[in-house]
KOLROPA-335733 format. One record per residue (C-alpha): residue number from 0; x, y negated, z negated. Coordinates in steps of 0.001 Angstrom, whole numbers, padded with zeros to 6 digits. Layout:
(NUM,(X,Y,Z)) ...
// end
This chain:
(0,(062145,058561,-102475)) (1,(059298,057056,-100807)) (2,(057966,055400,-104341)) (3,(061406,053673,-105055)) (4,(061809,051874,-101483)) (5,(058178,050476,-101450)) (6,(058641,049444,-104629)) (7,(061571,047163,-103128)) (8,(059896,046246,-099794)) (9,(056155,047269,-100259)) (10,(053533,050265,-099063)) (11,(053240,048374,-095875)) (12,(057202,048590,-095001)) (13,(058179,052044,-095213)) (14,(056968,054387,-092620)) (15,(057199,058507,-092990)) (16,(054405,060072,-091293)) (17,(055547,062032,-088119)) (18,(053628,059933,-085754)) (19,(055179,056633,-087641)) (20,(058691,057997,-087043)) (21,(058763,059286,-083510)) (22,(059628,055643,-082077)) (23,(062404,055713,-084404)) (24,(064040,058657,-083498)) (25,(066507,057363,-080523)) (26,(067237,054311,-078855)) (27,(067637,053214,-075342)) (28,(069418,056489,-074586)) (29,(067379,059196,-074911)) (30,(069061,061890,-074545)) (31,(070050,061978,-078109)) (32,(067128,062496,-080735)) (33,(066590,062844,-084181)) (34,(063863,061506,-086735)) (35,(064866,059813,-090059)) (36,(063534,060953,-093537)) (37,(062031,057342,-093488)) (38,(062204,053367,-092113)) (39,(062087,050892,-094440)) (40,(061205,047337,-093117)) (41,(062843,044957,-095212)) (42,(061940,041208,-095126)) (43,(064985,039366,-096627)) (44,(068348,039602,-096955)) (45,(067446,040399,-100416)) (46,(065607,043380,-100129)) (47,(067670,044520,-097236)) (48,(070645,044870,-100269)) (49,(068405,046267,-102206)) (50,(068065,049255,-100243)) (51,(071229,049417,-099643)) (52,(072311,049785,-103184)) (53,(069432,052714,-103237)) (54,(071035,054522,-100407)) (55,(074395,054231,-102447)) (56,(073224,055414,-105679)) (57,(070900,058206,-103897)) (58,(073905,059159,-101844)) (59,(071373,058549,-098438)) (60,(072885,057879,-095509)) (61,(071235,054770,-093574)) (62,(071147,053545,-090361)) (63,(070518,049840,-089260)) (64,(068154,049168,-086375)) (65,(066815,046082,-084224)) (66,(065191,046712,-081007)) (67,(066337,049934,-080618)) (68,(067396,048659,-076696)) (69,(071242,049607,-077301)) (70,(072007,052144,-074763)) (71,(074395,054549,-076484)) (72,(073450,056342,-079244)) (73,(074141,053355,-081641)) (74,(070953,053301,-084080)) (75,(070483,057533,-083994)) (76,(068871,057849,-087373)) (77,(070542,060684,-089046)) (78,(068057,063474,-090578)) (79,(069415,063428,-094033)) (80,(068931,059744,-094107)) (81,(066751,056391,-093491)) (82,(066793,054251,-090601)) (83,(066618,049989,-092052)) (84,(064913,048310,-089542)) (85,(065258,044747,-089318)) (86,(062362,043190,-087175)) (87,(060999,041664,-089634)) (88,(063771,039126,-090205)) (89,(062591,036900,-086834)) (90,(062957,033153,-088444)) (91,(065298,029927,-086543)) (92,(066208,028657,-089802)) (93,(067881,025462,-088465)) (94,(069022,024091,-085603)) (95,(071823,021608,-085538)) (96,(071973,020079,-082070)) (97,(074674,017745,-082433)) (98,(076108,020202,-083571)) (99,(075489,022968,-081220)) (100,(074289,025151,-084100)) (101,(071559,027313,-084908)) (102,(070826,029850,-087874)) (103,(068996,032514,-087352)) (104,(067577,036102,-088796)) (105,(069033,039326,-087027)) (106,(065518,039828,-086075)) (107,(065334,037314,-083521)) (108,(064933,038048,-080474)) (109,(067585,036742,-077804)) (110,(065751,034705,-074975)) (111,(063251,033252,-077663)) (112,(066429,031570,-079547)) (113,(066673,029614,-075707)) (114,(063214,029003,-075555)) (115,(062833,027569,-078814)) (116,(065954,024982,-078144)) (117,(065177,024438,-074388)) (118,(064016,020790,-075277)) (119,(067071,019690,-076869)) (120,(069048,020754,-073796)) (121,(070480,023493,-074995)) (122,(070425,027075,-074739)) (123,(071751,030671,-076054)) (124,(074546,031713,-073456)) (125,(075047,035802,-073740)) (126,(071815,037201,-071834)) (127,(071338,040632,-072039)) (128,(069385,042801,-069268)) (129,(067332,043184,-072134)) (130,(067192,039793,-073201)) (131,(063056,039508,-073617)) (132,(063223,042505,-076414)) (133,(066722,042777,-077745)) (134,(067475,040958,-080882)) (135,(070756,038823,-081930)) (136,(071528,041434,-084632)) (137,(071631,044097,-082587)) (138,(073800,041917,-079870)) (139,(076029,040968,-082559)) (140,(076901,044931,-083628)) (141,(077219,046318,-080060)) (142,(079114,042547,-078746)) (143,(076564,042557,-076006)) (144,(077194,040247,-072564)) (145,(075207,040109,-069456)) (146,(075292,038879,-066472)) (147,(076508,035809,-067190)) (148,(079528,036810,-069467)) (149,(082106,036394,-066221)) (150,(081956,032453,-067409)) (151,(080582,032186,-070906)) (152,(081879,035079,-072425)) (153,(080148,038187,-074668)) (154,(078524,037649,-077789)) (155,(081555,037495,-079571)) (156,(082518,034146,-078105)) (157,(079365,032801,-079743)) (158,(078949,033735,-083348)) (159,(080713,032027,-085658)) (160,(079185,032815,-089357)) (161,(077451,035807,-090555)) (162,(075454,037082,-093877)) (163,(076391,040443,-094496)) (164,(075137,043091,-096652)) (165,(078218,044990,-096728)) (166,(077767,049422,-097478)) (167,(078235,048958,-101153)) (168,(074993,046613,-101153)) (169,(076956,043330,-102124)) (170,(076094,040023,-099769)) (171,(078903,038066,-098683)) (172,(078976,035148,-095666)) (173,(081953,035787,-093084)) (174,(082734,032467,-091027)) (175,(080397,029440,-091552)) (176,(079086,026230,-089878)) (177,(082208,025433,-089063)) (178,(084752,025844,-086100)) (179,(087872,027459,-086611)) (180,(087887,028478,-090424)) (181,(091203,029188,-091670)) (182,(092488,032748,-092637)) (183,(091224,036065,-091247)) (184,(088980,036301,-088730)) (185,(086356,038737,-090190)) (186,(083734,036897,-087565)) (187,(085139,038749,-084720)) (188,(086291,041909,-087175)) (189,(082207,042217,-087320)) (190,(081442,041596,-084402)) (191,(080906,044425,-082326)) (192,(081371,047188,-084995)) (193,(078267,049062,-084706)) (194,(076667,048688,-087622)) (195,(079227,051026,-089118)) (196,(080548,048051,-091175)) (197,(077329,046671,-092444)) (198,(074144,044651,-092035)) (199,(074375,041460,-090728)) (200,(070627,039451,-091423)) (201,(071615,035743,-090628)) (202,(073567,034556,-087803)) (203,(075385,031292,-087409)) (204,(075624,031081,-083110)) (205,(077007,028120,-081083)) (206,(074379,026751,-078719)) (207,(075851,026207,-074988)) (208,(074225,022648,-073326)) (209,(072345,023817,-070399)) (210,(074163,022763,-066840)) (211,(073650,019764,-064842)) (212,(073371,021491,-061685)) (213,(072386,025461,-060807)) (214,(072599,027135,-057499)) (215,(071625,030549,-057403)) (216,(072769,032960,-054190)) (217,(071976,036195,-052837)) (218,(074403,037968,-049945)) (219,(072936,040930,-048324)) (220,(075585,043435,-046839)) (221,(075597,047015,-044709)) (222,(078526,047610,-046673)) (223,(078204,047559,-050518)) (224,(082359,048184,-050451)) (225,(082195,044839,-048040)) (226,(080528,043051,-050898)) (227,(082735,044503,-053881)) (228,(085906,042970,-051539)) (229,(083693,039740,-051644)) (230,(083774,039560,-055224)) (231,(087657,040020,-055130)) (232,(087984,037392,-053108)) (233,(085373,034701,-054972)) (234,(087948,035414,-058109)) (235,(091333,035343,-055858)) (236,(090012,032051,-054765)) (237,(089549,030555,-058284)) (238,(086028,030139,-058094)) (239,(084622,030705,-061226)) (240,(080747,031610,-060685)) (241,(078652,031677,-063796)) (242,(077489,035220,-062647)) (243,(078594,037537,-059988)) (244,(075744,040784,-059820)) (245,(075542,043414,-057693)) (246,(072569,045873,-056622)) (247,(072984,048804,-054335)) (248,(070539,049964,-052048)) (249,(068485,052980,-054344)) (250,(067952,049941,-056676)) (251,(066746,047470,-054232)) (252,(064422,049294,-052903)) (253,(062935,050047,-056503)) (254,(062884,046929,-057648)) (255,(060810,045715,-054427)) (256,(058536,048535,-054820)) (257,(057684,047279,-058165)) (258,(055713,044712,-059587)) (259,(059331,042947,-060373)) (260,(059149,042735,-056636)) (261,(062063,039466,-055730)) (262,(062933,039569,-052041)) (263,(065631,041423,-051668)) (264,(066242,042803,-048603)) (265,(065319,046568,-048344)) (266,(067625,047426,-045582)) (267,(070285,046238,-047439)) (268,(073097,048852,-048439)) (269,(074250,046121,-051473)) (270,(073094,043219,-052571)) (271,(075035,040158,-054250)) (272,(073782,037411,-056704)) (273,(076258,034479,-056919)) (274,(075240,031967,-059278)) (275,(077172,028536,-059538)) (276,(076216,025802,-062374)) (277,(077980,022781,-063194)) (278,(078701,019362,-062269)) (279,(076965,018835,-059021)) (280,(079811,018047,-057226)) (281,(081896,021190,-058273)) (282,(079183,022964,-057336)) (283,(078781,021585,-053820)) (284,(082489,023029,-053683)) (285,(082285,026502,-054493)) (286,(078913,026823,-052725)) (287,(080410,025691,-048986)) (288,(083486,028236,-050249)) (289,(081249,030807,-051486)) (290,(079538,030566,-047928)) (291,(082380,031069,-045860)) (292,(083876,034294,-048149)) (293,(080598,035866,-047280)) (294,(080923,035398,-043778)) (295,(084176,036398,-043310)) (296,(083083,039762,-045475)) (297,(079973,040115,-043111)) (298,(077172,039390,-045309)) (299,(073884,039905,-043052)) (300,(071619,037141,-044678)) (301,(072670,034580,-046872)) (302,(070129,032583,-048776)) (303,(069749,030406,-051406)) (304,(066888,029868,-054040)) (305,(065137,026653,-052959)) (306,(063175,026496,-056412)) (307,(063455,027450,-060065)) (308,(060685,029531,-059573)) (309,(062803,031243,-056354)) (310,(065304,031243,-058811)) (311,(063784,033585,-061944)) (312,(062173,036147,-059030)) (313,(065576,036960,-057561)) (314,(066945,037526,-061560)) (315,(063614,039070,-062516)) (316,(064062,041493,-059819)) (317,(067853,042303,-061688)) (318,(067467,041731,-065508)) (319,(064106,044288,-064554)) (320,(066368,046624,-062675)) (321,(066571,049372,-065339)) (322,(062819,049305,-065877)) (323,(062124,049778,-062369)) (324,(064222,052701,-061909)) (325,(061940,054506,-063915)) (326,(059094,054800,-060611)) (327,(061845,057839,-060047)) (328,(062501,059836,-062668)) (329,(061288,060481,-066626)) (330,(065040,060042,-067785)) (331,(067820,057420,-066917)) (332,(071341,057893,-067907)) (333,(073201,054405,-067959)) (334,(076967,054551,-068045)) (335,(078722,051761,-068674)) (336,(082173,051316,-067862)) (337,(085109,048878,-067054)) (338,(087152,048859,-064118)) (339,(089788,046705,-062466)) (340,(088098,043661,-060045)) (341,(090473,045030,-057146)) (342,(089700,048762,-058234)) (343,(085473,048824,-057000)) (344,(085462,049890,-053465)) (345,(087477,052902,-054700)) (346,(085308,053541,-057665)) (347,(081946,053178,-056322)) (348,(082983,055392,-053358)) (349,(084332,058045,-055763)) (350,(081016,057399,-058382)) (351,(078770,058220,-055391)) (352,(080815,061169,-054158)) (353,(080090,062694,-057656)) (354,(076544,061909,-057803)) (355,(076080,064076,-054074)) (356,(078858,066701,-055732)) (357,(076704,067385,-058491)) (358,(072897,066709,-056231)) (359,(071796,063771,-058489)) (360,(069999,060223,-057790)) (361,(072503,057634,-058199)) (362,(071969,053855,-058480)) (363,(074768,050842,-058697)) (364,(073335,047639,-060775)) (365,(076225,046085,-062636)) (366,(078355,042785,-063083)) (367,(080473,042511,-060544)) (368,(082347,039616,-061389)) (369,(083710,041747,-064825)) (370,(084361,044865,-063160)) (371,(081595,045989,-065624)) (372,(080009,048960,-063642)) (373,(076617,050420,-064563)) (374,(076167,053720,-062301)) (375,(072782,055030,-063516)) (376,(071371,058931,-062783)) (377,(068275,059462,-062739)) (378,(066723,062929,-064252)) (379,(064313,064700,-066217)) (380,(064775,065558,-069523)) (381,(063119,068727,-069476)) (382,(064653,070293,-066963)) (383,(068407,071714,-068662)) (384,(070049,072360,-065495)) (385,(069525,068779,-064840)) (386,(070388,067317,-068471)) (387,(073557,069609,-067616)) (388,(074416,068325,-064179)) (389,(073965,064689,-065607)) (390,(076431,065076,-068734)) (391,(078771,066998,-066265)) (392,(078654,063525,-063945)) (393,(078617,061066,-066549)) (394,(082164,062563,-067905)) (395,(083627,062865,-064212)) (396,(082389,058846,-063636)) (397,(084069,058302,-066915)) (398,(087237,060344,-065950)) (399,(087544,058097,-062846)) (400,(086872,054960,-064463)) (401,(089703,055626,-066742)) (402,(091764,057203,-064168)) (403,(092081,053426,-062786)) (404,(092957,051943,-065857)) (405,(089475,050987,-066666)) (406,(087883,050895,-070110)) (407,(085341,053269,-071937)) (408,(082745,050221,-072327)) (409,(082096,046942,-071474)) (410,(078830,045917,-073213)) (411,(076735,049285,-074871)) (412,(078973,050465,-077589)) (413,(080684,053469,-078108)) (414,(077733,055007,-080647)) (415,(077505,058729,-079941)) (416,(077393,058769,-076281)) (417,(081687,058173,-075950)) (418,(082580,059056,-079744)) (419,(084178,062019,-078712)) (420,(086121,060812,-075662)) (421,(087838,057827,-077432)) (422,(090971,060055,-077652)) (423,(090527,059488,-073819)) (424,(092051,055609,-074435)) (425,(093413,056022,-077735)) (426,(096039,057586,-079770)) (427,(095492,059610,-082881)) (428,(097776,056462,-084461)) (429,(095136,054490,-082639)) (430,(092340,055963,-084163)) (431,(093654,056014,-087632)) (432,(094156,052570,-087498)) (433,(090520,051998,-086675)) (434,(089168,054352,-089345)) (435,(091495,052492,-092278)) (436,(089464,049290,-091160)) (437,(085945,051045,-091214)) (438,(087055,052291,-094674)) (439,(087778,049261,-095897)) (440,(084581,048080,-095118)) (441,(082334,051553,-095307)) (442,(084272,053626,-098266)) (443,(081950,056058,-098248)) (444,(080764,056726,-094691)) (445,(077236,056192,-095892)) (446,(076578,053131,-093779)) (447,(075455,054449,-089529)) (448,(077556,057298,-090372)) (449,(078971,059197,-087063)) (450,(079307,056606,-084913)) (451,(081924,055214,-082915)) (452,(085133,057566,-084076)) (453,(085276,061388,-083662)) (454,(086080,063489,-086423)) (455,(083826,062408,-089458)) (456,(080720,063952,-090028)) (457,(078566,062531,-093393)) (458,(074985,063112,-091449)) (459,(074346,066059,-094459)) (460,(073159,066140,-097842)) (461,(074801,063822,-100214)) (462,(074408,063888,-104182)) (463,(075457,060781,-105925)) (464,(077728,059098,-103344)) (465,(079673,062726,-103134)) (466,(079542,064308,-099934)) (467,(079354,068202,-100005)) (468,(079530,071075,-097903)) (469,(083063,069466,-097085)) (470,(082037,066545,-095265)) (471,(085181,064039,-094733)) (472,(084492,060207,-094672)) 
// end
């Protein structure tokens, strides 16, 4: 095996020592773990097909990988199979600013496609927590957002062409350079799929011009249920903020005991960030209205960031959130989940009820403006008691988040973590809908096999494209 790939990608790119592997063998969520056979680090489109076409002849199931931030499961290698990983394919190839274009590798990373086209007024809207290490490839198979997705949208709302090795090992360009191609919309089809219907390694994206004006907020309450009613009433009110973010107290004080350290107030029971951009006189609007909501829903100190340097501490101190809530455990467990606006006193209330049912560490740091909740337990991994009380909460926060008429996921994917509770949302005529479309694209299950939808299992040997051992696709 290992003398066919490097002859496609070289020595250098293909990694199967132990020690070479064990960064390979989950992603953000830990919990699930399994080394590949192999990675192979591909540097073109070209020899990214290439091994594809091996895996198909070989019959080896293969999993594509970017960071490896996702938080679900996405990019767990299987053990019968290779993980592709795609960091090598990090080139802008063009920028078209009258346009409001860029092409790009799936290897870029997201806040270096802003940096880069910062000058030309422009920037890259979707902004991942993990924005500094996550890559556009990887945003474009899970449809990531961020905290700024209440007003610009997810990821999807951005890409509009794609180069695709599909499973088979064939390269074909969905969308293009151009706005609203006629006939299907295999763009958004893509987008969001998981890498269970193929490799994506260049990215058309639409660039966003960056605002005239930015006024960024923070609210401190006693109440964090006083500050989810705030966020009701910001939306009731037809203010549309460019990001609405909320922090609970367990995560302030964190963050603040950190070296991402950004003012918040420790003796806060919630915090809000309320960020406005615009024309300045819009702005000037919904600030003096913003103002007023959060007195009338006793906020305790209102402030406002007086530079841009005031500005990035107070979203350091968020986007680093996760990072920081490792000072208290080994392990976090981030659930992500959807609920109604109107629906997040009740939820949070019910969320931290579980957490003290079950004696677990529970934080709140989520976008508030999408109802897009991010209840995080921290544990240790070693401890199975602990790993049990934590699965045993995450499906009870799950439970209620459905309950409500919420969703299973609003930005981290499905990937193994929810695979077996989308019967949850979905009907078996659901599902069978979905799995005709992966099969149209994945015939043979070969390509991040187990992901996503329950039932098929092709993580096991393969001979010749023919799964044994009665594996279904």
């Amino acid at each position: 095996m290992t003398a066919a790939l490097e002859r496609i990608v070289g020595r250098a790119h293909v990694l199967q020592g132990r020690a070479d592997l064990l960064p390979f063998e989950s992603d953000g969520l830990t919990h699930f773990r399994q080394q590949p056979r192999a990675v192979v680090l591909p540097g073109t489109t070209e020899e990214v097909a290439e091994v594809v076409r091996w895996c198909v002849a070989t019959g080896t199931p293969f999993v594509p990988r970017g960071a490896g931030t996702g938080l679900s499961g996405g990019a767990l290698p299987c053990a019968t199979g290779i993980v592709i990983e795609l960091a090598r394919l990090n080139r802008i190839l063009e920028v078209r600013p009258r346009d409001r274009l860029a092409k790009v590798e799936c290897g870029v990373i997201n806040a270096e496609l802003s940096t880069a086209v910062r000058p030309l007024g422009l920037h890259y809207a979707p902004d991942p927590s993990s924005q500094t290490a996550c890559t556009l490839g990887g945003n474009v198979a899970e449809n990531s957002g961020g905290p700024h997705t209440m007003k610009y949208g997810t990821t999807t709302d951005h890409i509009v062409g794609l180069r695709v090795v599909l499973p088979d090992g064939t390269i074909t360009e969905l969308g293009g350079p151009l706005h609203d191609l006629p006939g299907l919309d295999l763009v958004g089809t893509f987008v969001g799929s998981e890498g269970t219907f193929g490799i994506a390694t260049e990215l058309w994206v639409r660039l966003t011009p960056n605002p005239a004006v930015i006024r960024t907020f923070l609210f401190a309450f006693r109440d964090l249920e006083q500050a989810c009613r705030m966020v009701s009433r910001i939306v009731a009110d037809g203010i549309l903020p460019a990001a609405l973010e909320m922090l609970d107290q367990t995560t302030i004080r964190v963050v603040e005991a950190s070296v991402l350290k950004a003012g918040y107030p420790v003796d806060a029971d919630a915090v809000l960030l309320v960020e406005l951009d615009g024309i300045a006189a819009q702005v000037e609007e919904d600030a003096r209205k913003v103002r007023a909501i959060a007195g009338e829903f006793g906020a305790f100190e209102s402030r406002e960031a007086a530079t841009a340097e005031e500005r990035l501490k107070l979203w350091k101190g968020r986007k680093g959130a996760f990072g920081a809530l490792g000072r208290l455990s080994p392990d976090l467990y981030v659930q992500d989940a959807v609920v109604p606006r109107s629906r997040l006193p009740e939820v949070l209330r019910r969320v931290r009820a579980i957490a003290t049912e079950e004696n677990l560490i529970l934080s709140n740091v989520f976008h508030a403006g999408d109802g897009n909740l991010h209840p995080n337990i921290s544990y240790d991994g070693r401890d199975p008691d602990h790993v049990a009380r934590v699965l045993r909460a995450g499906d009870k926060i799950l439970a209620t988040c459905l309950e409500v008429g919420g969703s299973l996921s609003g930005e981290h994917g499905i990937g193994m973590e929810k695979r077996d509770s989308m019967s949850r949302l979905f009907s078996a005529d659901d599902l069978d809908r979905f799995a005709q479309v992966r099969r149209a694209f994945n015939p043979l299950g070969l390509c991040n096999p187990d992901k996503v939808l329950p039932g098929a299992k092709v993580c096991v040997e393969f001979r010749h494209g023919i799964a044994i051992e009665g594996v279904t696709h």
